[in-house]
N, C-alpha and C positions, 0 to 999 in steps of 0.2 A: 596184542592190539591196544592202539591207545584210545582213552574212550571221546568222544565230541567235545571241541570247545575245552580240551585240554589249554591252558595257558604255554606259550613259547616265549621265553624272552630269549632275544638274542644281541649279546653285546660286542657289536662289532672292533671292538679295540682290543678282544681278548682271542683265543685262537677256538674254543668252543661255547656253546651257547647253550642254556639250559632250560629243559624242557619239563612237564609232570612224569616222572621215572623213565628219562633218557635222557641222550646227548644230541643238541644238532652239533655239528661240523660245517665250520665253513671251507667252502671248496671255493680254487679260483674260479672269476666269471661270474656273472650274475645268479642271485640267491632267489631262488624261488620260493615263495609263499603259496601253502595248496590251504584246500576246505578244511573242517572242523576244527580249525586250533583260530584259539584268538593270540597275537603277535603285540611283543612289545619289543620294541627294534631302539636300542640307545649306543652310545658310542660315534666315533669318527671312522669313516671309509672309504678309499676311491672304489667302492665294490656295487654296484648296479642293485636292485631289489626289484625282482616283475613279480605280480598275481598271476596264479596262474588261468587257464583259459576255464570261463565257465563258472568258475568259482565266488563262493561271499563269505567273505573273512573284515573281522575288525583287528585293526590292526594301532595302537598306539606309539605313536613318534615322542621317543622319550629325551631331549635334549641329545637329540641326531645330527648331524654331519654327514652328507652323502655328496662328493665333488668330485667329478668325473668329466669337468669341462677340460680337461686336456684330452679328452675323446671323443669320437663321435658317439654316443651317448647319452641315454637319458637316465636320470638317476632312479626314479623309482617308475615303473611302467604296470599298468593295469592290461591286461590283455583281452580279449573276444568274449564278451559276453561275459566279464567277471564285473561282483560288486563290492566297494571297499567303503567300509565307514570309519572314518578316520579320526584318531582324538589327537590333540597336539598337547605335549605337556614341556615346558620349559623353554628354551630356543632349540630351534630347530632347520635348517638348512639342506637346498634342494636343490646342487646348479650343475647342469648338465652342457655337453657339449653341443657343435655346430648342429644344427636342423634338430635338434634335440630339447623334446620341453623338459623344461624341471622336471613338474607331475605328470605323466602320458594319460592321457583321456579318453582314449578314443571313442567313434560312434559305435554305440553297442556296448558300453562299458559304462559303470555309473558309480558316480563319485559324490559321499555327504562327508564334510569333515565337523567337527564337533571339539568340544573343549576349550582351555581359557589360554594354552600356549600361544607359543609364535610361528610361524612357518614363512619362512623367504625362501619364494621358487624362482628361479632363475633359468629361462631358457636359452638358449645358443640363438644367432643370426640363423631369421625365417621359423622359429619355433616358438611357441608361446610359453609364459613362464607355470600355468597349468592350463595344460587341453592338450594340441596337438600341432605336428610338424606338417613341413610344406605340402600340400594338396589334399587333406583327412580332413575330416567335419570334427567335433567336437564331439563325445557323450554330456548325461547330464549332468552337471554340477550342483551341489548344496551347498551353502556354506551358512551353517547355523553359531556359531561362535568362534574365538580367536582371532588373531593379531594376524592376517594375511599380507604378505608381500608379494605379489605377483608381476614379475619384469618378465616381457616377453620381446625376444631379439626383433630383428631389422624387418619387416613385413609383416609381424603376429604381433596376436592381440597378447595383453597381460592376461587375461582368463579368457579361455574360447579357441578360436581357428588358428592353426599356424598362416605360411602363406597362403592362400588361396585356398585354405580353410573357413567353414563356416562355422559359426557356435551351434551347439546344442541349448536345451535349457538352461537358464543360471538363474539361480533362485538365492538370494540371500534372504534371512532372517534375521541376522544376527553379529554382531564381533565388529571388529575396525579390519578392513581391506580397502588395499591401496593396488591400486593394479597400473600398471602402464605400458604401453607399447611406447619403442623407443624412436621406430620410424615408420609409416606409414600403417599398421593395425590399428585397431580399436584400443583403448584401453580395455574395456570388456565389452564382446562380440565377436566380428570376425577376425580377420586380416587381409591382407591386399590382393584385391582382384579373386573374391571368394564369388562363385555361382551356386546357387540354388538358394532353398527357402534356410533362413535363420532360424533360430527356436529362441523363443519366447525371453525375455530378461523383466526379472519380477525381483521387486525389493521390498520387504517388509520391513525391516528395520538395520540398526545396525549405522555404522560412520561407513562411509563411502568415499573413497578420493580415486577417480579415473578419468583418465588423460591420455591423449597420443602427443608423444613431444612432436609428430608430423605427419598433416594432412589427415589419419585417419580421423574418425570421431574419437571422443572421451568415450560413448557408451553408446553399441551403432556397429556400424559398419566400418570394415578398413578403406582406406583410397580403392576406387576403382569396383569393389563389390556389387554386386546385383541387386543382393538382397537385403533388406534390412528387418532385425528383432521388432515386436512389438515391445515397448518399456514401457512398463506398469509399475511407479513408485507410490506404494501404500503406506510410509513411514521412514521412519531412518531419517540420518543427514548424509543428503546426496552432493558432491561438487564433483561436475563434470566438467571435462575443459580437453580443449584441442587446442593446439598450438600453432598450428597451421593455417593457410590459406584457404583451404578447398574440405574440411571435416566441419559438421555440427557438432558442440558440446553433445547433444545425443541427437542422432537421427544416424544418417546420410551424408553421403560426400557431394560437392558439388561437381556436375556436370555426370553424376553417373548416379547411383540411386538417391532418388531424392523423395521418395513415398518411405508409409508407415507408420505407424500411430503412438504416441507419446502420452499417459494415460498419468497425472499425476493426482491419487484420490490422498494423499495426506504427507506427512513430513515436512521437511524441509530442502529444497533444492535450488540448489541453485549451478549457475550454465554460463561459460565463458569461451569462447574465441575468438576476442579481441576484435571482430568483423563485423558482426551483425548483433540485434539487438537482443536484451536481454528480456521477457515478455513482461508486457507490461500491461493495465486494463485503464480504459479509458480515460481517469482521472493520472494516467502515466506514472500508479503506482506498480513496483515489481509485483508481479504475478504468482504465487507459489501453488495453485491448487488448478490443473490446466490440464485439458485433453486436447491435445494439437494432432491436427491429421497435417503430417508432413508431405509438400510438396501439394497442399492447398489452392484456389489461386492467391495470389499477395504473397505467398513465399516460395509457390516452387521454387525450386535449385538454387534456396536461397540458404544460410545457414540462422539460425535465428535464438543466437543466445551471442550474450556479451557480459563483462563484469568487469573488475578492476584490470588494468594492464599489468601485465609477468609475467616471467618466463619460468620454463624447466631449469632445472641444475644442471641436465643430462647426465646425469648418475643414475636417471629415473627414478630418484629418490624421495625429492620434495620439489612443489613450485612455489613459488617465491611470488608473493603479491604484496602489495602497498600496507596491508593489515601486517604483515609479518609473514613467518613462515608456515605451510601447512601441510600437516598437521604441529603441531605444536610440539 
């Protein structure tokens, strides 16, 4: 018997992996991660990684490569009721196939990730780059440090709902995360034409850059969604931005939900989509410290942030404004 919270590293570019007095073996087809062992997963693989159901394992991404976008596929998936604390060390890579997120999220599964690495997740068209594929809700998210990339395909949010997906909680603390959807989701929130109640999006600290290159919001809801998160920015540097016609920088999309509450007790933020105004207080200085009830009277189904004129790269990489590029 092996005892609790044995260590498993397992280096996928070799043919066995090494464990405290044994061997794992990798076998074709996705590798499954079970309870009492903490996982350190390094190397390149087209090989899948699921937690398995039920289970809470810590698990470190050790300058990992897991690409499996030439499949229908997600590269690392949390399954029913499992919890995964995640550390990220070096660069590290997550890009799965069609209706496929990067990170799988689902609801009922919870996710904190942790550490000073890098992580690019990458979803397939209709899947977000961490959460979940076309018509799943979201589990909750943490994200307390690290370099996040979160690209999420054609309907789905960068963190949150695939298509017609809703988010669960998303909670940052901490780290630089860039998240985008690339056509009509949220950058982080839902995705397109998501029903029922969102969960909560709360920012403590931390750089922020979220965006939809179309229609959806930056941080909000996707085109067409019902519902929309409550956002609550307590610190950090926030830049939201939609690219679109019909998405707020954070709220709502126009002509479908256009309620919910926007709560900004501290940081820095700031809100661009090119459309509507950027807030501003009486003497029509910018705004930074603001509780807006969205869909108010004076703005319903209005979007109500603006900043400098730019576009996406659409690489979902960086957007391009008159300051230069950002992030830097």
């Amino acid at each position: 018997m092996q005892a609790a919270n044995d260590v498993v590293t397992i280096n996928v570019g070799t043919v066995n992996a090494s464990g405290t007095g044994y061997t794992y073996n990798l076998t074709p087809g996705a590798i499954a991660l079970t309870g009492g062992y903490d996982y350190i997963i390094t190397g390149s693989t087209t090989t899948a990684f699921i937690v398995a159901i039920n289970v809470t394992v810590n698990v470190t991404l050790d300058n990992l490569t897991i690409d499996v976008s030439a499949i229908d596929q997600s590269a690392f998936v949390l399954l029913s009721g499992s919890k995964v604390n995640l550390t990220l060390i070096g660069a590290n890579t997550l890009a799965s196939g069609y209706d496929q997120p990067g990170l799988f999220v689902v609801d009922g599964t919870t996710l904190t990730i942790n550490g000073t690495g890098r992580l690019d997740a990458v979803g397939g068209d209709y899947a977000a780059g961490i959460g979940t594929y076309t018509g799943d809700d979201s589990g909750p998210i943490t994200i307390n440090g690290g370099t996040i990339t979160a690209t999420g395909g054609m309907q789905a949010a960068g963190i949150g709902g695939g298509s017609m997906g809703t988010n669960g909680p998303i909670t940052i603390n901490g780290g630089v995360v860039e998240a985008v959807s690339l056509y009509y989701g949220a950058g982080i929130g839902s995705g397109h034409s998501a029903d029922g109640s969102a969960g909560a999006i709360t920012i403590n600290g931390g750089k922020i850059l979220a965006g939809s290159c179309e229609e959806g919001a930056g941080i909000g809801s996707g085109y067409g969604s019902s519902g929309i998160s409550t956002v609550t920015i307590n610190g950090g540097t926030v830049e939201a931005i939609s690219e679109g016609s019909y998405g707020a920088a954070i709220g709502g999309t126009i002509d479908f939900a256009a309620t919910g509450t926007l709560i900004i007790n501290g940081g820095s933020v700031y809100m661009n989509n090119f459309l509507g105004p950027q807030p501003k207080n009486s003497n029509a200085d910018i705004v930074y410290l603001n509780t807006i009830t969205l869909g108010s009277p004076g703005i319903a189904n209005q979007r109500i942030s603006e900043g400098t004129w730019g576009y996406w790269d659409y690489d979902g990489v960086y957007f391009r404004i008159d300051e230069g590029i950002y992030p830097p």
